[in-house]
C-alpha positions in Angstrom: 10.6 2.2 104.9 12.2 -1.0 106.6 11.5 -4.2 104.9 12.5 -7.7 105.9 12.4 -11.2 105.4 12.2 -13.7 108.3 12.2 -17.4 107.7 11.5 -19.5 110.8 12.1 -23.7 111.0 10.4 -25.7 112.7 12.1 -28.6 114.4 10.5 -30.9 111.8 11.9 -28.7 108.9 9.2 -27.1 108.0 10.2 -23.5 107.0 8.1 -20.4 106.6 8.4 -16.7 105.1 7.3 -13.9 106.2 7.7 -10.2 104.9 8.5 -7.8 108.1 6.2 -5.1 107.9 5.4 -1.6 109.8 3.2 -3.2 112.2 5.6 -5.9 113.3 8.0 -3.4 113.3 6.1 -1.0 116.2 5.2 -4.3 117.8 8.9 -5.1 118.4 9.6 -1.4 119.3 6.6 -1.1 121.8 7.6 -4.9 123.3 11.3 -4.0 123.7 11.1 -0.3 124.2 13.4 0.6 121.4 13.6 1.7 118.2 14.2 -1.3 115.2 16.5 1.0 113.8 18.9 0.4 116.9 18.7 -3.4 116.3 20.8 -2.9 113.3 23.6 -1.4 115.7 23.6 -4.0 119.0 21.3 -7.2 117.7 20.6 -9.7 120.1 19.5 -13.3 119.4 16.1 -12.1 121.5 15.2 -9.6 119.0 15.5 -11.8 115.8 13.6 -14.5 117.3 11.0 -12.9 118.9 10.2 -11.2 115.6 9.9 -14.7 114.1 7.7 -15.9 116.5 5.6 -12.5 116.4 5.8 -12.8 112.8 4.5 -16.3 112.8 2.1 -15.4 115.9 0.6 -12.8 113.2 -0.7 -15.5 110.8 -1.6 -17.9 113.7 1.3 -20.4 113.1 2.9 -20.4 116.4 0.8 -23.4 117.7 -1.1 -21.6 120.4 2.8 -21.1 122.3 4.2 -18.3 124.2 7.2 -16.7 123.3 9.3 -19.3 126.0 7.4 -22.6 124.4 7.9 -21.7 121.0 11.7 -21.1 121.6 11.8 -24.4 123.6 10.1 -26.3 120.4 13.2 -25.6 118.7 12.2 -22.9 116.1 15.2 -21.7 114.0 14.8 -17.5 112.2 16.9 -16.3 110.2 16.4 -12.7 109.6 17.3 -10.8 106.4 16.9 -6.9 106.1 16.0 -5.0 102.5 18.4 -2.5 101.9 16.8 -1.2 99.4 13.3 -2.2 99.7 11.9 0.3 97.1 11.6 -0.9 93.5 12.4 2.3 92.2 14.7 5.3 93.4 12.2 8.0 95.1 11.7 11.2 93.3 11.6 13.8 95.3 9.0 16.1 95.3 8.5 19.8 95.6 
């Protein structure tokens, strides 16, 4: 499983955390028509902060903005991916 961590500024310098999850992940692959696994390969500015704003969006801290507004505001996301997001190695199973 992917995991994340997106941290998004505000222009007052106000920052935020947020864990990328599965269901912000198939947002960003149903909004964007590709698979987050190909984001790893060609990223685009777009991508990274449109999952900060979705993430924020999520937990109602986007301040009632669209996508556009919220990038106009001056939001900053920095984008971190889990390489290895399990605590433990899996076992596999038979």
């Amino acid at each position: 499983m992917l995991r994340a961590q997106i941290q998004v500024t505000d222009n007052q310098g106000v920052a935020r955390s947020y864990d990328g999850n599965g269901a912000l992940f198939v947002a960003f692959e149903e909004h964007f028509d590709i698979s987050i696994m190909e984001m790893g390969e060609n990223p685009r500015m777009t991508h990274v902060y449109w999952l900060g704003y979705e993430a924020a969006r999520r937990q109602n801290q986007h301040d009632g903005l669209d996508f556009k507004q919220w990038l106009d505001a001056g939001h900053n996301v920095e984008f971190e991916v889990d390489e290895n997001p399990l605590d433990e190695q899996a076992t596999p199973s038979s």
